[in-house]
PDB file of N, CA, C and O in Angstrom:
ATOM      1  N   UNK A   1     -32.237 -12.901 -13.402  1.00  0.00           N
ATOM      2  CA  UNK A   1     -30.834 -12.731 -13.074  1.00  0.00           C
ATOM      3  C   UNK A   1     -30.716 -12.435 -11.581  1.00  0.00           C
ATOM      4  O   UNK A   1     -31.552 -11.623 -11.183  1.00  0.00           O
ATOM      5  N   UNK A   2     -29.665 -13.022 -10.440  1.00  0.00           N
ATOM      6  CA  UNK A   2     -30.045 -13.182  -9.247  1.00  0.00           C
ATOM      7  C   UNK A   2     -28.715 -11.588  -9.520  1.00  0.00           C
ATOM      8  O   UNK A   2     -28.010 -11.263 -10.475  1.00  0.00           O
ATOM      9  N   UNK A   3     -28.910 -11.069  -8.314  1.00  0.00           N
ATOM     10  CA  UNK A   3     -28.484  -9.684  -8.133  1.00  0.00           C
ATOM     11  C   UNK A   3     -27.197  -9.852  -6.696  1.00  0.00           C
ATOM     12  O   UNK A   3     -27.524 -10.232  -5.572  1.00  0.00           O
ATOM     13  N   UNK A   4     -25.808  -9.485  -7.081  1.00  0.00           N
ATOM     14  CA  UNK A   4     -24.680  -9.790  -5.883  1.00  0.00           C
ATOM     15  C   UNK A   4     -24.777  -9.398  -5.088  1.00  0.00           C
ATOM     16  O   UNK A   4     -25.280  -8.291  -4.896  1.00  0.00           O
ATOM     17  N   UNK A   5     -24.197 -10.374  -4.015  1.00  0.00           N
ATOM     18  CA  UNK A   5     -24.273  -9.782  -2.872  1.00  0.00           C
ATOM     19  C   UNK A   5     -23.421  -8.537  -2.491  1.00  0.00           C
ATOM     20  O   UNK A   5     -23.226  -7.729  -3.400  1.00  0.00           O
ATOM     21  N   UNK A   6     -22.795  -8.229  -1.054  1.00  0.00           N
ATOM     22  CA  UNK A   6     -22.281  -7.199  -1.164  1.00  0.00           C
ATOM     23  C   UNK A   6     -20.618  -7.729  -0.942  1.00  0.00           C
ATOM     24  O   UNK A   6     -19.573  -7.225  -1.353  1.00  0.00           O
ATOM     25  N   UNK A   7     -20.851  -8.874  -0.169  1.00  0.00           N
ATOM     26  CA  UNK A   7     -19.541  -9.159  -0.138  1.00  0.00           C
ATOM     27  C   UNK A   7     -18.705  -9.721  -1.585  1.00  0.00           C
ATOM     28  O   UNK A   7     -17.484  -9.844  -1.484  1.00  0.00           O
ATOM     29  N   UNK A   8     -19.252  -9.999  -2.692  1.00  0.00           N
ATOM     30  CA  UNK A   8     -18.660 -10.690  -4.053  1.00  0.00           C
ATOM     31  C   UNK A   8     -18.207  -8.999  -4.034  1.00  0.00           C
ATOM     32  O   UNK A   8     -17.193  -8.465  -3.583  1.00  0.00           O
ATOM     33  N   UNK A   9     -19.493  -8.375  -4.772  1.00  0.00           N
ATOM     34  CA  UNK A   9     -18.661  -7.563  -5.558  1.00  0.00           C
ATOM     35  C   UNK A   9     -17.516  -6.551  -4.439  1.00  0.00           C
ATOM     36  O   UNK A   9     -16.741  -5.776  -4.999  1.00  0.00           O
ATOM     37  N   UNK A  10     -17.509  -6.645  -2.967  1.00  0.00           N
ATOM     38  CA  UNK A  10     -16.866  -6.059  -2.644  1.00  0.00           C
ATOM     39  C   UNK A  10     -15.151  -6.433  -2.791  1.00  0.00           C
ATOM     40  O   UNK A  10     -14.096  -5.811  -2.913  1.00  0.00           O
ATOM     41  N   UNK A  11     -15.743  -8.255  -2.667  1.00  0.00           N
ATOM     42  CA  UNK A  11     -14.057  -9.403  -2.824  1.00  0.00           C
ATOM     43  C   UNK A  11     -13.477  -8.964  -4.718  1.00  0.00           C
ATOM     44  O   UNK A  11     -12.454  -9.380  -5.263  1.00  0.00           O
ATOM     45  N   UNK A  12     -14.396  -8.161  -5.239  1.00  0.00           N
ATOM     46  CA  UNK A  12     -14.387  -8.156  -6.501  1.00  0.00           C
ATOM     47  C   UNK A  12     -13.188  -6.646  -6.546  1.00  0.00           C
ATOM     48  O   UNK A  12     -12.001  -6.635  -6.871  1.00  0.00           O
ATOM     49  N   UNK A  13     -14.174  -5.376  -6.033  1.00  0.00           N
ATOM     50  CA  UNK A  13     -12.858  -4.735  -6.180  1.00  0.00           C
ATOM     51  C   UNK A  13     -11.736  -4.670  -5.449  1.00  0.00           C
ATOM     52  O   UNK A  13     -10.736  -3.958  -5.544  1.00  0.00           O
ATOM     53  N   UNK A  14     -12.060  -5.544  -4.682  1.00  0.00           N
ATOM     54  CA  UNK A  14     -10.653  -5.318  -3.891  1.00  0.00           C
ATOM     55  C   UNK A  14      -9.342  -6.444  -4.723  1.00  0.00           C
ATOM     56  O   UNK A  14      -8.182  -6.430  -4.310  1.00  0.00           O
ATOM     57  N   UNK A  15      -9.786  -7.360  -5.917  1.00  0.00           N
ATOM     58  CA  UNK A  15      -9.080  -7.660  -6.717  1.00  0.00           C
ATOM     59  C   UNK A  15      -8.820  -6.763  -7.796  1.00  0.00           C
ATOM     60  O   UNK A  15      -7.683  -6.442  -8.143  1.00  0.00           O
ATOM     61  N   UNK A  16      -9.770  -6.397  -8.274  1.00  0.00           N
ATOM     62  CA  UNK A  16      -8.907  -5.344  -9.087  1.00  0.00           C
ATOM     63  C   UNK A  16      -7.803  -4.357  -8.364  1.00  0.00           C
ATOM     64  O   UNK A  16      -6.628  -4.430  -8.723  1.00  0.00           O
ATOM     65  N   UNK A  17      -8.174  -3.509  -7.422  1.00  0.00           N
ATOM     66  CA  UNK A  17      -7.242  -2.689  -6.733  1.00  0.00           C
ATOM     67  C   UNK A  17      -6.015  -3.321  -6.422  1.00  0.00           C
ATOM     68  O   UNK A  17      -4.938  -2.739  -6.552  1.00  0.00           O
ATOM     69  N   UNK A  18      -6.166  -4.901  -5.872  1.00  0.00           N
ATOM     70  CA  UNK A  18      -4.406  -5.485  -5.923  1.00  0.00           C
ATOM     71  C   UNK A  18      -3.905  -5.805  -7.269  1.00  0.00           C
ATOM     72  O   UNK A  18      -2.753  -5.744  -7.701  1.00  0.00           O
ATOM     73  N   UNK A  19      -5.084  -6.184  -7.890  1.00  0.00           N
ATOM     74  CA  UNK A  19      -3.835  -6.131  -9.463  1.00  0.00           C
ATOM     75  C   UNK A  19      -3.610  -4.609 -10.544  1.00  0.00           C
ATOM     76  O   UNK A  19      -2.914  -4.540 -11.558  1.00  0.00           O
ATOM     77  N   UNK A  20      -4.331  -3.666 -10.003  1.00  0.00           N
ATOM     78  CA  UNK A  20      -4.118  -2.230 -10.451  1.00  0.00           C
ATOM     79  C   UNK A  20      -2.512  -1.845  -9.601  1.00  0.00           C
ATOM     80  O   UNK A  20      -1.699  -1.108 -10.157  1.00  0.00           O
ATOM     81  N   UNK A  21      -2.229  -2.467  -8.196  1.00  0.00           N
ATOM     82  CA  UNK A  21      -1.095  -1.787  -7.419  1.00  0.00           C
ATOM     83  C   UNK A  21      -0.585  -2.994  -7.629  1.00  0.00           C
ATOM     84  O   UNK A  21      -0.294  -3.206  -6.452  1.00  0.00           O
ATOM     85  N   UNK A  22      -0.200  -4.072  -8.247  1.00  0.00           N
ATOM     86  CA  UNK A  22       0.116  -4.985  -8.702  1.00  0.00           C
ATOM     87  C   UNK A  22       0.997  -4.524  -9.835  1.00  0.00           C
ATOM     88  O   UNK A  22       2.223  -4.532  -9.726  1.00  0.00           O
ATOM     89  N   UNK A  23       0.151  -3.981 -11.306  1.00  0.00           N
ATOM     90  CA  UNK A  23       0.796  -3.479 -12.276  1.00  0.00           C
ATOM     91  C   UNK A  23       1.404  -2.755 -12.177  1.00  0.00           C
ATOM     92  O   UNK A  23       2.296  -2.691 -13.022  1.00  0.00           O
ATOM     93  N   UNK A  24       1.368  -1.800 -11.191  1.00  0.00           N
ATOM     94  CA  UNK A  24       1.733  -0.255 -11.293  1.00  0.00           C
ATOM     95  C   UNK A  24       3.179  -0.232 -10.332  1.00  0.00           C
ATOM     96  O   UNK A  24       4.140   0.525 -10.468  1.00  0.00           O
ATOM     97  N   UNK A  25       3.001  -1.244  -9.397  1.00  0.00           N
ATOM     98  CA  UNK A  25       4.560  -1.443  -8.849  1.00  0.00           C
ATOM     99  C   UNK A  25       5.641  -2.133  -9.787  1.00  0.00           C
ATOM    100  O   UNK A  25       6.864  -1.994  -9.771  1.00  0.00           O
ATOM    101  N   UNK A  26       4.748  -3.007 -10.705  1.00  0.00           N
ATOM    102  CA  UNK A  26       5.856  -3.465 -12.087  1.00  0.00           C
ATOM    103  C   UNK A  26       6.054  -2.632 -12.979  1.00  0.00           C
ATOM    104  O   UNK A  26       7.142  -2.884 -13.498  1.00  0.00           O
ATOM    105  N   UNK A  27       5.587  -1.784 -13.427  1.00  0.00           N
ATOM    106  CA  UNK A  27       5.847  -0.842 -14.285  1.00  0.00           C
ATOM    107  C   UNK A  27       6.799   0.216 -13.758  1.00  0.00           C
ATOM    108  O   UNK A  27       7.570   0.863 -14.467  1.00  0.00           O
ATOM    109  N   UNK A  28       6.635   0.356 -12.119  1.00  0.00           N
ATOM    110  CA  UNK A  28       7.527   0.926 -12.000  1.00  0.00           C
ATOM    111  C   UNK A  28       8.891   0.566 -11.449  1.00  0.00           C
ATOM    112  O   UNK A  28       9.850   1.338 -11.440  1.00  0.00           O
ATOM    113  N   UNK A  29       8.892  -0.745 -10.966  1.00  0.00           N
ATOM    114  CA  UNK A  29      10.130  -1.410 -11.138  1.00  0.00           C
ATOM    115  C   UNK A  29      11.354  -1.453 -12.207  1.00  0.00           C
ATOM    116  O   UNK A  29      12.580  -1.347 -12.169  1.00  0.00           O
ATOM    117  N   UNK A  30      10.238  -1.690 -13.284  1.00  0.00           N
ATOM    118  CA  UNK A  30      11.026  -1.103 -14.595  1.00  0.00           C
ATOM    119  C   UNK A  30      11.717  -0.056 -15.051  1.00  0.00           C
ATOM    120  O   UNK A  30      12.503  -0.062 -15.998  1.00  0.00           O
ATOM    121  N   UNK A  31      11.297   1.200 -14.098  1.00  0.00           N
ATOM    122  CA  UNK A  31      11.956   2.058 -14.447  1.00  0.00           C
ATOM    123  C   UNK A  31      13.075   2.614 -13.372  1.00  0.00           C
ATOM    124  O   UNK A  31      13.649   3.702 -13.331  1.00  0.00           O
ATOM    125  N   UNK A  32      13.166   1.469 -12.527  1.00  0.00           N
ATOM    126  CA  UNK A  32      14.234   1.838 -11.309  1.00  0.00           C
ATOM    127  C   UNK A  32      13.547   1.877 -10.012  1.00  0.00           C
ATOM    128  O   UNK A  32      12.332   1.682  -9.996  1.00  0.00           O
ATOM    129  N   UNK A  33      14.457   2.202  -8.464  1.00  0.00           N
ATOM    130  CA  UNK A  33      14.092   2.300  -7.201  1.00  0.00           C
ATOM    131  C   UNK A  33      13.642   3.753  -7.034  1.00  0.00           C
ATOM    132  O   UNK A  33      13.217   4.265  -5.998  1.00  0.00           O
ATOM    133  N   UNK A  34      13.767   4.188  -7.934  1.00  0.00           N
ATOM    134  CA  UNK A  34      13.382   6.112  -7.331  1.00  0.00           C
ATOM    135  C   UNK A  34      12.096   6.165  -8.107  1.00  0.00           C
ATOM    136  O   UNK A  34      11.377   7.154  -7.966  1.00  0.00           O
ATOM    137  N   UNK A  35      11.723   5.136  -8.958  1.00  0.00           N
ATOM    138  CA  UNK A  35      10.283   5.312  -9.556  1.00  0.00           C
ATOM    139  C   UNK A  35       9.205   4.405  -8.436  1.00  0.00           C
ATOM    140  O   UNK A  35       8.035   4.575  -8.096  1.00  0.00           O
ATOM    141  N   UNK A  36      10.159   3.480  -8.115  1.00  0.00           N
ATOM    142  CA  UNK A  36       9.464   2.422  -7.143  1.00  0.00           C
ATOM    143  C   UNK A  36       9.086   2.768  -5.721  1.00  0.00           C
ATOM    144  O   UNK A  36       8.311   2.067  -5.072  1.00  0.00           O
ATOM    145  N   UNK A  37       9.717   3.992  -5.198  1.00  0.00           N
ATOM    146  CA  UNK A  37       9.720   4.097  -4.092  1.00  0.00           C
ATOM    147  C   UNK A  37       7.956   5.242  -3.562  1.00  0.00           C
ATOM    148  O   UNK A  37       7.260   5.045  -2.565  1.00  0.00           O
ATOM    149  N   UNK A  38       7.808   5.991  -4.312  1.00  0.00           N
ATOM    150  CA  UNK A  38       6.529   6.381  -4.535  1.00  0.00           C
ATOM    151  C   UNK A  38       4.940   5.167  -4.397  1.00  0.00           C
ATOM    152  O   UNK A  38       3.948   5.069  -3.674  1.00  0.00           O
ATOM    153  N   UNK A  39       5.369   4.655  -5.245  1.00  0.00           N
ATOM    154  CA  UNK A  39       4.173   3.100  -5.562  1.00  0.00           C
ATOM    155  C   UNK A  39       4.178   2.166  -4.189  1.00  0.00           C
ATOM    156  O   UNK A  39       3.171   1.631  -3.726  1.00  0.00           O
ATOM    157  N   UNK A  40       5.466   2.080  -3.653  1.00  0.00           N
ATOM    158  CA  UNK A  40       5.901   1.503  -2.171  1.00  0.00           C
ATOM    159  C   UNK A  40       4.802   2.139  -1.144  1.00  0.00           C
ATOM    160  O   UNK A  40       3.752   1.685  -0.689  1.00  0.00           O
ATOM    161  N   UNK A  41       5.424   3.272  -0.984  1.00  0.00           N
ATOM    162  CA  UNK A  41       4.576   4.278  -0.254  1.00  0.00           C
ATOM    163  C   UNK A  41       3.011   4.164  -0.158  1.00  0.00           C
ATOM    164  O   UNK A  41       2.347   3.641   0.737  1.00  0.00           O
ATOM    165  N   UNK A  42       2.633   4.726  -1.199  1.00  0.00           N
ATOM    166  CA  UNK A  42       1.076   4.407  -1.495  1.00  0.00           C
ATOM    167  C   UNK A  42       0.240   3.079  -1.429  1.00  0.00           C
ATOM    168  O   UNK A  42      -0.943   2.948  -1.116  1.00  0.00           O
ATOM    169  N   UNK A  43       1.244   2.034  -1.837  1.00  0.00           N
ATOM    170  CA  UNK A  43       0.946   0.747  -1.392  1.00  0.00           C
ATOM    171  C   UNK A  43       0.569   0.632   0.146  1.00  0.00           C
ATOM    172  O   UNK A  43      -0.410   0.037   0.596  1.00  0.00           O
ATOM    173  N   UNK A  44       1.386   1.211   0.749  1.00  0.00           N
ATOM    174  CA  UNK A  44       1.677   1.160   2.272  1.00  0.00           C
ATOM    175  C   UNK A  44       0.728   2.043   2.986  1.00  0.00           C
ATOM    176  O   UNK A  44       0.438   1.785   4.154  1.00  0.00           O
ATOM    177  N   UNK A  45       0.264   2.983   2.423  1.00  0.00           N
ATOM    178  CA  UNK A  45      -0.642   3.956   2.711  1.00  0.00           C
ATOM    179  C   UNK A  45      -2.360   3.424   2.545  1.00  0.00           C
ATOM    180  O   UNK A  45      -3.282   3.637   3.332  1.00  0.00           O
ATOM    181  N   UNK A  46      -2.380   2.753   1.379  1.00  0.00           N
ATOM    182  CA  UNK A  46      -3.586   2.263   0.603  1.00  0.00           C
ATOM    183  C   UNK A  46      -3.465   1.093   2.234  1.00  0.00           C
ATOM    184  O   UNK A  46      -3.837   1.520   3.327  1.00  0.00           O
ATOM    185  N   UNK A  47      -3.116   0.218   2.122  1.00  0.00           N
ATOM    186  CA  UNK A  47      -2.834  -0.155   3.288  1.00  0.00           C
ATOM    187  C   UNK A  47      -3.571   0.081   4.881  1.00  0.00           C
ATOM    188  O   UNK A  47      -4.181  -0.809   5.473  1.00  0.00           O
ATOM    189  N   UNK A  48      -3.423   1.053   5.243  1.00  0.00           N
ATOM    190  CA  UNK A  48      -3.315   1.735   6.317  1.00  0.00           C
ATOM    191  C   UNK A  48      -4.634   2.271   6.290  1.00  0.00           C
ATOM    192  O   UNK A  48      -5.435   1.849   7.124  1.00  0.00           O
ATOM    193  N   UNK A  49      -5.050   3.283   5.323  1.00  0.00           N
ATOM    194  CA  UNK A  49      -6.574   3.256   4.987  1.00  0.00           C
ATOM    195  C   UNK A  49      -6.988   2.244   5.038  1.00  0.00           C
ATOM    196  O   UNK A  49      -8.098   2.603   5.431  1.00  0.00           O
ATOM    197  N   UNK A  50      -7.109   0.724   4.950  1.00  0.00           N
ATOM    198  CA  UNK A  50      -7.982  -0.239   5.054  1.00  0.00           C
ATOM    199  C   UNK A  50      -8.381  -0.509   6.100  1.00  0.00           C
ATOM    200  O   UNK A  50      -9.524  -0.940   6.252  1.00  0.00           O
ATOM    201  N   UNK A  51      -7.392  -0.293   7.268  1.00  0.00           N
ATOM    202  CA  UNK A  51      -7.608  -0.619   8.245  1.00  0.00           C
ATOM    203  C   UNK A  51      -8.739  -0.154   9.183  1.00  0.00           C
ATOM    204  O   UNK A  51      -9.388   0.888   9.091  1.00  0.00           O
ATOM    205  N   UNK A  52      -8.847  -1.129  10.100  1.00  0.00           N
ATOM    206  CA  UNK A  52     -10.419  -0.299  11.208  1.00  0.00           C
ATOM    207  C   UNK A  52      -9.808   0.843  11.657  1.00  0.00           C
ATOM    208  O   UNK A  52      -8.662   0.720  12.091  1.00  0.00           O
ATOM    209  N   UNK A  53     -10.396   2.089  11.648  1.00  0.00           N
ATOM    210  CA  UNK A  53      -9.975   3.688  12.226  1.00  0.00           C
ATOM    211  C   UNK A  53      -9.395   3.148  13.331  1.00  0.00           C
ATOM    212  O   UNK A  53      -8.221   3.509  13.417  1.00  0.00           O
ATOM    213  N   UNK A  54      -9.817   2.273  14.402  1.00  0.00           N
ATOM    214  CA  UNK A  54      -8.960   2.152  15.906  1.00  0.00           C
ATOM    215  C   UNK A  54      -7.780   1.743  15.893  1.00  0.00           C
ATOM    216  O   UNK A  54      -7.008   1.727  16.851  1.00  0.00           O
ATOM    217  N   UNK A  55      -7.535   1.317  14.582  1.00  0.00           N
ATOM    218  CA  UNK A  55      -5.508   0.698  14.379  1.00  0.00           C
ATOM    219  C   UNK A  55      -4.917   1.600  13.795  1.00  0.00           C
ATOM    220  O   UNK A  55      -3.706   1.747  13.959  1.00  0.00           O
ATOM    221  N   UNK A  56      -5.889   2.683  12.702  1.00  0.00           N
ATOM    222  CA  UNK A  56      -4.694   3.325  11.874  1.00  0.00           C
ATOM    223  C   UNK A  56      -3.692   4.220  12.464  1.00  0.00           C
ATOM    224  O   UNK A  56      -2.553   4.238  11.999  1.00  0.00           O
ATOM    225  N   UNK A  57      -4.012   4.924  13.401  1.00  0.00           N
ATOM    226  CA  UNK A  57      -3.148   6.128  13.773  1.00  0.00           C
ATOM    227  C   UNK A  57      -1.681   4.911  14.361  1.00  0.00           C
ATOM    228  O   UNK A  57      -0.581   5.226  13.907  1.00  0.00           O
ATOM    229  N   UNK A  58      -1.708   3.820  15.161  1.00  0.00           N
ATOM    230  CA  UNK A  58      -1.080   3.107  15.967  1.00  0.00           C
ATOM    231  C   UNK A  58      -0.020   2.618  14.558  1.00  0.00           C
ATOM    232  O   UNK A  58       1.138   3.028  14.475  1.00  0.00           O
ATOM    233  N   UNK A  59      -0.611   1.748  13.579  1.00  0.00           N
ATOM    234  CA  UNK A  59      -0.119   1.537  11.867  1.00  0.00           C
ATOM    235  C   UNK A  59       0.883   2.742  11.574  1.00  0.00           C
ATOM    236  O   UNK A  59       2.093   2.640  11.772  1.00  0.00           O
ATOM    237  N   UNK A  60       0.288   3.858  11.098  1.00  0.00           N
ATOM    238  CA  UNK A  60       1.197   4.983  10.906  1.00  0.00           C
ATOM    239  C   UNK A  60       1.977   5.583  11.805  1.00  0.00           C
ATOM    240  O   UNK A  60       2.747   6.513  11.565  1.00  0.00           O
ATOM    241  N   UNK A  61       1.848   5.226  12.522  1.00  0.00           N
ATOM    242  CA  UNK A  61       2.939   5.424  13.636  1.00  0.00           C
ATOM    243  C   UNK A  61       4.013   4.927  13.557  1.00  0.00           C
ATOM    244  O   UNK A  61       5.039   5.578  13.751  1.00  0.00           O
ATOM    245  N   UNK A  62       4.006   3.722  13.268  1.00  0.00           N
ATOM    246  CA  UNK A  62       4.862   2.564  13.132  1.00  0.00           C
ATOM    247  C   UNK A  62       6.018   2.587  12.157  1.00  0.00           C
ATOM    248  O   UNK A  62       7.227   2.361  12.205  1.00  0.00           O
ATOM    249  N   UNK A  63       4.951   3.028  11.072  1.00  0.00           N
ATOM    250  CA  UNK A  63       5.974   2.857   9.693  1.00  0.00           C
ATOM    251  C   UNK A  63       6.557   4.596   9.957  1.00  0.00           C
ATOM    252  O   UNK A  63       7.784   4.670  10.018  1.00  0.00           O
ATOM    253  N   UNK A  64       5.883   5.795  10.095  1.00  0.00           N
ATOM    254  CA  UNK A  64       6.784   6.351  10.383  1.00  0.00           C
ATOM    255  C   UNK A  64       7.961   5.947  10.944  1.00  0.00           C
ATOM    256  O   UNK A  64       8.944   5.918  10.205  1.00  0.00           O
ATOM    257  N   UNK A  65       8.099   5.573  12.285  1.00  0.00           N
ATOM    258  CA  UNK A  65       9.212   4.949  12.710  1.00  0.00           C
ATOM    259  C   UNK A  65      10.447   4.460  11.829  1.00  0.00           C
ATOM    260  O   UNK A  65      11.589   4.907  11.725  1.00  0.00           O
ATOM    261  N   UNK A  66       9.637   3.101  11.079  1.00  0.00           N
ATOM    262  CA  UNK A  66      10.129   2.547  10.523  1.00  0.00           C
ATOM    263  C   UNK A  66      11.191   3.334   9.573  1.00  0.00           C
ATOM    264  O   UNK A  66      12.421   3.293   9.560  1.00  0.00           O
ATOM    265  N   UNK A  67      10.293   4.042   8.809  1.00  0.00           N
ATOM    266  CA  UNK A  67      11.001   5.046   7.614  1.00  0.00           C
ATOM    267  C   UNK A  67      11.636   6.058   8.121  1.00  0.00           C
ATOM    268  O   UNK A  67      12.128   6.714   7.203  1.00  0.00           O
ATOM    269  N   UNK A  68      11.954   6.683   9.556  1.00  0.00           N
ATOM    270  CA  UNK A  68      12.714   7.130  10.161  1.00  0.00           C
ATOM    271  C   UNK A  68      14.249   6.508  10.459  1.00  0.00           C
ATOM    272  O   UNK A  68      15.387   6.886  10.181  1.00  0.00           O
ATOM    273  N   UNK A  69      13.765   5.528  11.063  1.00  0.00           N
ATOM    274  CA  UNK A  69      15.119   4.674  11.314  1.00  0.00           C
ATOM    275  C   UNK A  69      15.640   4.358   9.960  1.00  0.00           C
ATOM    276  O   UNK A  69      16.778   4.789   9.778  1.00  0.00           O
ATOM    277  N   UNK A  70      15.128   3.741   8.994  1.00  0.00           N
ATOM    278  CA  UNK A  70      15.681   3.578   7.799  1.00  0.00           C
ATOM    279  C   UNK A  70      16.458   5.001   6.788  1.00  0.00           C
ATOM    280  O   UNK A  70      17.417   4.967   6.017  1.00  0.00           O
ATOM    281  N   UNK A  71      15.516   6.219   7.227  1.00  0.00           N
ATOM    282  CA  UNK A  71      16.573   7.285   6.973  1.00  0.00           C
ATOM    283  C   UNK A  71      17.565   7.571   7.243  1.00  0.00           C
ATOM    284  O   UNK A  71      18.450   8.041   6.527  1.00  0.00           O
ATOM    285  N   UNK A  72      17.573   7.240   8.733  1.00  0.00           N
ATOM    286  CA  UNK A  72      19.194   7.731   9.579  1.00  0.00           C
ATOM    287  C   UNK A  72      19.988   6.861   9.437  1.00  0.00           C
ATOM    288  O   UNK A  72      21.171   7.186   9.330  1.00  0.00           O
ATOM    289  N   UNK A  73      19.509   5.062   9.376  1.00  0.00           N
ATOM    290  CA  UNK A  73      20.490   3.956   8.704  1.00  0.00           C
ATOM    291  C   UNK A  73      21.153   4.438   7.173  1.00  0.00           C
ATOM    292  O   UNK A  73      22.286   4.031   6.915  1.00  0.00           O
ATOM    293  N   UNK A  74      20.345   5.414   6.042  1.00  0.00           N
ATOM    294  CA  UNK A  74      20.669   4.915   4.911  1.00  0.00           C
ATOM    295  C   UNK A  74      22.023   6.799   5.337  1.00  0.00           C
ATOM    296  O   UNK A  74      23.140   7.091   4.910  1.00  0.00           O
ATOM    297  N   UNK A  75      21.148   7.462   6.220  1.00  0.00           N
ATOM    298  CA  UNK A  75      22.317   8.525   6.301  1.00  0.00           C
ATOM    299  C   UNK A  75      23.431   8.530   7.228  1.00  0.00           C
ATOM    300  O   UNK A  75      24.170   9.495   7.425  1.00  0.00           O
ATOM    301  N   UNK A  76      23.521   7.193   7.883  1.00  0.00           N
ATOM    302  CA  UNK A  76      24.759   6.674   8.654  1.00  0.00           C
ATOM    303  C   UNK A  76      25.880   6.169   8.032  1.00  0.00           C
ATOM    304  O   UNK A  76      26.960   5.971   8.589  1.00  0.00           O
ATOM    305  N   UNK A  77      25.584   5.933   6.722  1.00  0.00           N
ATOM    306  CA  UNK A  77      26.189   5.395   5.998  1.00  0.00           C
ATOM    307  C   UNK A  77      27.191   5.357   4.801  1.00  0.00           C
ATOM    308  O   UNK A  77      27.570   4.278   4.347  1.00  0.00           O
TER     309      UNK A  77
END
């Protein structure tokens, strides 16, 4: 039996992990935007951890931003 390399089984979990945050954003779709918005997050986070250490802080920076401005848009309103 020939033995995997590192990149299969690595392309391996990184399919499960998108269809684990795959399911888990549908399940919580189902139960509305205030269940969804958690799974968003962590999506976005899971995310950000992937990245090479020299981008993440620059990444989270960003979406802070992002989710800043989108606070004061949704409280402008």
């Amino acid at each position: 039996m020939a033995t995997r390399t590192r990149r299969p089984r690595q392309a391996e979990r990184q399919a499960r992990s998108a269809q684990h945050m795959g399911d888990r954003r549908r399940a919580a779709e189902q139960q509305g935007p205030l269940t969804t918005l958690p799974v968003a997050v962590d999506q976005l986070r899971a995310v950000i951890a992937r990245l090479p250490e020299s981008q993440r802080a620059d990444a989270a920076t960003k979406a802070v931003q992002l989710l800043d401005q989108l606070r004061q848009s949704i409280a402008d309103t």
